[in-house]
Each structure stands twice: as C-alpha cells, then as structure tokens.
C-alpha positions in Angstrom: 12.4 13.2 13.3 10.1 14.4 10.3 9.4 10.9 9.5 7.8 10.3 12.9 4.5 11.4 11.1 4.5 8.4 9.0 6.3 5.8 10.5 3.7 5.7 14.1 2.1 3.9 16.3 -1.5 4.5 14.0 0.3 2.5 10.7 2.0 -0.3 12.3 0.4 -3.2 13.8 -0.5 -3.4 17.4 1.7 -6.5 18.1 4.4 -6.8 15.5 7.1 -8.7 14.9 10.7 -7.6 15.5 14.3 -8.7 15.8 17.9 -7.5 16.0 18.8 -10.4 14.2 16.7 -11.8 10.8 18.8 -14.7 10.6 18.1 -15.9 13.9 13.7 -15.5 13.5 11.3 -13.1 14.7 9.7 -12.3 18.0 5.8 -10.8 18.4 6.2 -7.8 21.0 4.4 -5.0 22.3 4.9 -2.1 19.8 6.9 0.1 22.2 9.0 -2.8 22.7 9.4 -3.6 19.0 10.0 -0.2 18.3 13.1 -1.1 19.7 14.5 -3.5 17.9 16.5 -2.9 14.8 14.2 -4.9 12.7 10.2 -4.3 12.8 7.1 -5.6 10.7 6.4 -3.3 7.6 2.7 -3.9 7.5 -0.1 -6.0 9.2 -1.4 -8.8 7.1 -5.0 -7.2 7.1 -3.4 -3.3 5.9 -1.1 -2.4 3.8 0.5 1.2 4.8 3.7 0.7 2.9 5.5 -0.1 -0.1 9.0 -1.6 0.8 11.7 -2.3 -1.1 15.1 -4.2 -0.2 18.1 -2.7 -2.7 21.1 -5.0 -1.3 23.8 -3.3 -2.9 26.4 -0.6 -2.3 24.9 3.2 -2.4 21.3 1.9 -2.2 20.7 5.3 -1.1 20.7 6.4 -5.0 18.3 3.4 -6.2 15.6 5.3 -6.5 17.4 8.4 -8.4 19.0 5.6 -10.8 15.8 4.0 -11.3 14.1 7.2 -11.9 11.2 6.5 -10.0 9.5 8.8 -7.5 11.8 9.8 -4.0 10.9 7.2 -1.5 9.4 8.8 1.8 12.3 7.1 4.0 15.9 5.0 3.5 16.9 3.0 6.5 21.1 2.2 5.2 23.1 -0.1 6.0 26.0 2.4 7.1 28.6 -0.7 7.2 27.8 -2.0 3.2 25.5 0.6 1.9 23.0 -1.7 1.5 19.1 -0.3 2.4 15.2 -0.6 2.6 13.2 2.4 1.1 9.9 3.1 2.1 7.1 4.2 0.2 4.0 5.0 2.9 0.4 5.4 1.6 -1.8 7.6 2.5 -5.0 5.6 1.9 -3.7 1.9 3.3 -4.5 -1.0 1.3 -7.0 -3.5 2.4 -5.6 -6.9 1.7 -8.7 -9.6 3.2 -12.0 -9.8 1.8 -13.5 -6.1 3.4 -11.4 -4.7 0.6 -11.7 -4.2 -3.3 -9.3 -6.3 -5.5 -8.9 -3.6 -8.2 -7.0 -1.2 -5.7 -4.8 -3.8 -4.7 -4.1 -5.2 -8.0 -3.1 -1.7 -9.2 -1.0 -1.2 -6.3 0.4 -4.8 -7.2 1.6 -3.5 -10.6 3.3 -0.9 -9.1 5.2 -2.6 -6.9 6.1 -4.7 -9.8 7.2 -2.3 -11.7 9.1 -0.3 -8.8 10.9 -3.5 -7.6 12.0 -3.4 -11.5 13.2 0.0 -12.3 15.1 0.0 -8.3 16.7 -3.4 -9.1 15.3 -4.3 -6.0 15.7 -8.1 -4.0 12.7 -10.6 -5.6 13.4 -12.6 -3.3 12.4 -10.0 -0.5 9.5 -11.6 1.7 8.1 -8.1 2.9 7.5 -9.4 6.6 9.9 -7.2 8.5 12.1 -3.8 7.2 14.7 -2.0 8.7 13.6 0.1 11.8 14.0 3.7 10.0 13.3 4.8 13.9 16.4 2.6 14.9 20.0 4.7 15.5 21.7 1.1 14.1 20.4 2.7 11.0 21.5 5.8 8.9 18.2 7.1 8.4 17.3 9.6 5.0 14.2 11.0 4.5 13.7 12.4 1.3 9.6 13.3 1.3 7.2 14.1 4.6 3.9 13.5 2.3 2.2 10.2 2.2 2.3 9.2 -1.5 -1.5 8.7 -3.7 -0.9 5.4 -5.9 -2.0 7.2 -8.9 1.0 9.7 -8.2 3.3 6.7 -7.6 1.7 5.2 -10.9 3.0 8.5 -13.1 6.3 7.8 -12.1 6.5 4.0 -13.8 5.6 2.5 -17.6 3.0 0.3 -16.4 1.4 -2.0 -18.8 -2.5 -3.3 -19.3 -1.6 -6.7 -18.2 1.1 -8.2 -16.3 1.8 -12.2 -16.3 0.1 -13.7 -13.1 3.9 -15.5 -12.8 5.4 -11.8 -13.3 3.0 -10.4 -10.4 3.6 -12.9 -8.1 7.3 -11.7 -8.0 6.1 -8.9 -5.3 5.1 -9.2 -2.0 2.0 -7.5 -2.7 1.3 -9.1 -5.7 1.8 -12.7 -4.3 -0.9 -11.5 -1.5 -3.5 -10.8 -4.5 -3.0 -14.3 -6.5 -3.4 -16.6 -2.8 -6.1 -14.6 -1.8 -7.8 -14.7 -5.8 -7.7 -18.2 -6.0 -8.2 -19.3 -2.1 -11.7 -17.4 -2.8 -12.5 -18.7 -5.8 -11.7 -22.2 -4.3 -13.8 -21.6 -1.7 -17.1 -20.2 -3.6 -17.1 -23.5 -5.3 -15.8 -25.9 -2.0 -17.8 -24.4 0.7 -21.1 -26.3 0.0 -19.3 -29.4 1.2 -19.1 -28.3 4.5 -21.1 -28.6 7.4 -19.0 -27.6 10.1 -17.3 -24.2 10.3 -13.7 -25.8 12.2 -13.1 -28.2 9.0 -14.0 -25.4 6.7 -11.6 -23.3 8.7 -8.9 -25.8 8.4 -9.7 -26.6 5.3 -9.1 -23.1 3.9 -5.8 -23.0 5.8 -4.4 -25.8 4.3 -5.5 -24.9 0.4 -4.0 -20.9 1.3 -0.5 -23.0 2.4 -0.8 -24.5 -1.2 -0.9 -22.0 -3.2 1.6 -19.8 -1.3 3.7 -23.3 -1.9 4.0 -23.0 -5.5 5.6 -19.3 -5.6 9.6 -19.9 -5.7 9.3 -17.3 -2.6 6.1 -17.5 -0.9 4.5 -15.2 1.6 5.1 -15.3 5.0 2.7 -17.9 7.3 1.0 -15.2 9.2 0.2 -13.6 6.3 -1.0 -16.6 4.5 -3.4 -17.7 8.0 -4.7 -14.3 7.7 -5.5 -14.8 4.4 -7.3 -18.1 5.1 -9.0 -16.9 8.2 -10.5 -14.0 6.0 -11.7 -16.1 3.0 -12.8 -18.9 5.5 -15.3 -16.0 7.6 -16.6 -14.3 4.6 -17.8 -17.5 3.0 -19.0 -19.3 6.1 -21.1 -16.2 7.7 -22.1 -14.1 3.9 -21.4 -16.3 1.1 -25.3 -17.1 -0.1 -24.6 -20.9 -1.7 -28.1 -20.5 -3.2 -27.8 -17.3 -4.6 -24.9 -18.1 -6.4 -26.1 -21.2 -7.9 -28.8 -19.7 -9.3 -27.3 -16.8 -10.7 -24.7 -18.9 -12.8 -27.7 -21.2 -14.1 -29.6 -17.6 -15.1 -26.0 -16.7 -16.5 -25.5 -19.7 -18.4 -28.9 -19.4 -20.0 -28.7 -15.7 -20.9 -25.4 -16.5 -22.2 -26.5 -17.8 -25.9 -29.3 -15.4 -26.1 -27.3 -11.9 -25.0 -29.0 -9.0 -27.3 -27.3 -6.0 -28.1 -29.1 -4.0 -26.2 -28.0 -6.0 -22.8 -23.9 -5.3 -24.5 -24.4 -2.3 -25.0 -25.8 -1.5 -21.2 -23.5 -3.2 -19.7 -20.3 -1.0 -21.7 -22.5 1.9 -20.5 -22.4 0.6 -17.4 -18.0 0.6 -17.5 -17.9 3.2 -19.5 -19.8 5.3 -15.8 -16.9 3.2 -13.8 -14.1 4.8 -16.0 -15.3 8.5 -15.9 -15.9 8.2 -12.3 -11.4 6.8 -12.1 -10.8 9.6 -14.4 -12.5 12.1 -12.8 -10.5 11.2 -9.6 -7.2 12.1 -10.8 -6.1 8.6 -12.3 -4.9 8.2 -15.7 -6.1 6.2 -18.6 -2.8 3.7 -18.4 -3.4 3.7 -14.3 -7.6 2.9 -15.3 -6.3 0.3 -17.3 -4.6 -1.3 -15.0 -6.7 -1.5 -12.7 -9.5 -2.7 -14.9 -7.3 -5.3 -16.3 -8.2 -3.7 -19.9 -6.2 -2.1 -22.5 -5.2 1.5 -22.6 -7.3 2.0 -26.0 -10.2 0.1 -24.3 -10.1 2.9 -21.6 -9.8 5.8 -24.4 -13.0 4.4 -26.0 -14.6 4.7 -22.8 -14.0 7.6 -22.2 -15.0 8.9 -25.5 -18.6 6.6 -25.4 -20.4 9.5 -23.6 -18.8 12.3 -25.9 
C-alpha cells in the first residue's frame, strides 16, 4: 500500500491506543498489536504527525473536493454508510509540549479551523483515535503519497489575521494550544508558591483538567496529563523565578519612558522575523497568522527594509 510510507511505525506512537469498538473505550497496546485493530491513535500527545478530520456523512469520500480544499493524503470509509476520516500527514510534525514554538502550532491551529469548516467536518470530533487506514474493515483511498508543508495546506484555505480564542478551540489542535497557553501562563505566575515538585506536579494537573473543562468538547485526559506534565517540568527544572521578576519590574519602568528609537528597533527587529517567513516560502496571510498580526501589518514589514 502507497500509504505505508506515511502511515508507519516512525509517526505513530510507540504504545497507542486502539479498539474495534469506540463505543465500548480504548485499550493501550503494543503498536503491532494496535495496528490491528480497526481503530488506532492519530497522534501522540507530545507530536503531532497528522491533521484528521471526521466527515460523518454519506460520500465523505468527496468532502474534500466539495470543500475545495487540498486532496487529503488518505480516506479510511465507512463502506456500510459512507461515512469517513481523512488524513492530512505532515512532513515536519508538530511539537505540542513546551520543547516546541507556539507560533507553528497556532498556524497549524488555524488551519485546522478552517479545514474542519470548508469539509463540514464533526466539532465534536475529539482527535484521540481515527480509522485504521491500514485496517481491511476499511475501504481505504489514497489520493496523495507526499507529506503536505502547512504553508501549502494554508494556500488552499481563506485564513484570517485573528481567529476568536472560542472559534479555535473548536479543533482538536486548537484546544491543545489554549490549555497549554494558559496552563503556562498560570504556572509562570503560581510556581513561586511551591516548594515541593509532587504538589506542583499535582497542582498543574488539576488547573490543565480545568481549563480542558470549560471547552463544550474538551481534549482527551492523556492529552491533557501530558500537557500538565510538560508545563509542570519546564517550570520546576528552567523557569528562573528571579529572572522573571526582574525583567517585568525593568519592563514596567521602561514602559512610560519608551523612546522612539527603542520602537523603532524593536519593528526592525519583526520586520527581520517576517523576511526570514517570507523567504521560506510562506505567504503574507500565512505570516499573519502566525504572528497574530494583520495581513497589511505583514505588507509594511516587508516593505520597511525596501
């Protein structure tokens, strides 16, 4: 199968979860044992390899066409209702715990957004487990061998500067990025009143499981314990309470006395950051994305140097 290339042993997790029946939970297995299964976990909570989207309607197979977005690498169908999951693998994986950069993962979050939108895909799709493309219970289509770039992905979608923080959260991807933005801004301000790395463990834990609570669909519990665990290590073993104490104190005094000069360095200094996205292939909407700015913001950027 072509789609062997993609959908291996190197982009799944080590131990995932399976099943041959959702409705009934989820097992951890060996992977050659959960390759087995019908059902198998899409991603590990720590990488993201794959974009995965649940179209629960007759000829799901067309979503994408209908949709007019770009051909997803695989379709696992339903051959009983039609229904399907289409997978969109990555050829750079997403790093979703505090080793990674938010700005890739919130553009990646927009376009799952805005994918989930144009393919009418499920909301209330958790992302935990996807159809086994691999699995003969399946009638599997694939429709591209090549791992897709997210700036390619991005051409394919209207994707605006800004997207609601309630809009984002509507994706699985995107409700990763808002627990683990405020579980680590939570804890750069809560970790100095701790003395003992269990309780700020625990503690950690139990303020992820809050946030994830307030999404009408939250994330799945491994993923939200990773989440915690990751926030809870960084801050413990390389957050430098000091540090960061006195830089807001030297912040909030240079605050009411910023010259010019310091502006305009520091638009210089974004101004670099933009060339350097555009000279990688991404567009000005996909920079502005990521950036959280506006699309003119990133054209007078580009321009500053000229």
């Amino acid at each position: 199968m072509q789609q062997l290339s993609l959908f291996t042993a190197d982009r799944l997790a080590k131990r995932p979860y399976c099943t041959d029946d959702p409705s009934s939970g989820v097992r951890i297995r060996a992977l050659d044992t959960a390759l087995r299964h019908s059902h198998i976990q899409a991603n590990s909570p720590a990488l993201r390899w794959r974009l995965v989207f649940d179209i629960d309607r007759p000829a799901a197979v067309f979503a994408a066409e209908d949709g007019n977005v770009a051909p997803p690498n695989w379709i696992a169908e339903n051959p009983r209702n039609g229904h399907a999951h289409l997978g969109y693998e990555i050829a750079v994986p997403l790093v979703t715990s505090e080793a990674g950069r938010a700005d890739p993962l919130r553009f990646a979050a927009a376009i799952e957004h805005a994918y989930m939108t144009q393919l009418g895909a499920d909301r209330g799709y958790v992302g935990l487990i996807c159809k086994n493309p691999l699995h003969d219970q399946w009638r599997t289509h694939v429709q591209r061998v090549e791992a897709y770039d997210l700036v390619e992905m991005a051409e394919w979608v209207d994707l605006p500067s800004r997207i609601p923080k309630k809009q984002l959260a509507e994706s699985p991807l995107g409700r990763n990025v808002a627990v683990f933005d405020r579980l680590r801004h939570w804890a750069y301000r809560n970790i100095k009143r701790y003395n003992d790395a269990a309780e700020w463990k625990f503690a950690c834990h139990m303020q992820a499981v809050a946030f994830n609570a307030t999404f009408p669909v939250g994330l799945p519990e491994n993923e939200v314990q990773h989440i915690a665990r990751s926030v809870a290590k960084w801050t413990w073993t390389r957050f430098d309470t000091d540090a960061s104490d006195a830089r807001f104190s030297a912040l909030q005094a240079h605050r009411g006395t910023l010259s010019g000069k310091s502006r305009a360095a520091k638009a210089d200094a974004r101004a670099a950051e933009v060339h350097v996205m555009a000279e990688q292939g991404m567009t000005q909407r996909a920079i502005a994305v990521a950036l959280g700015v506006s699309q003119k913001t990133v054209s007078n950027l580009l321009h500053r140097f000229e």
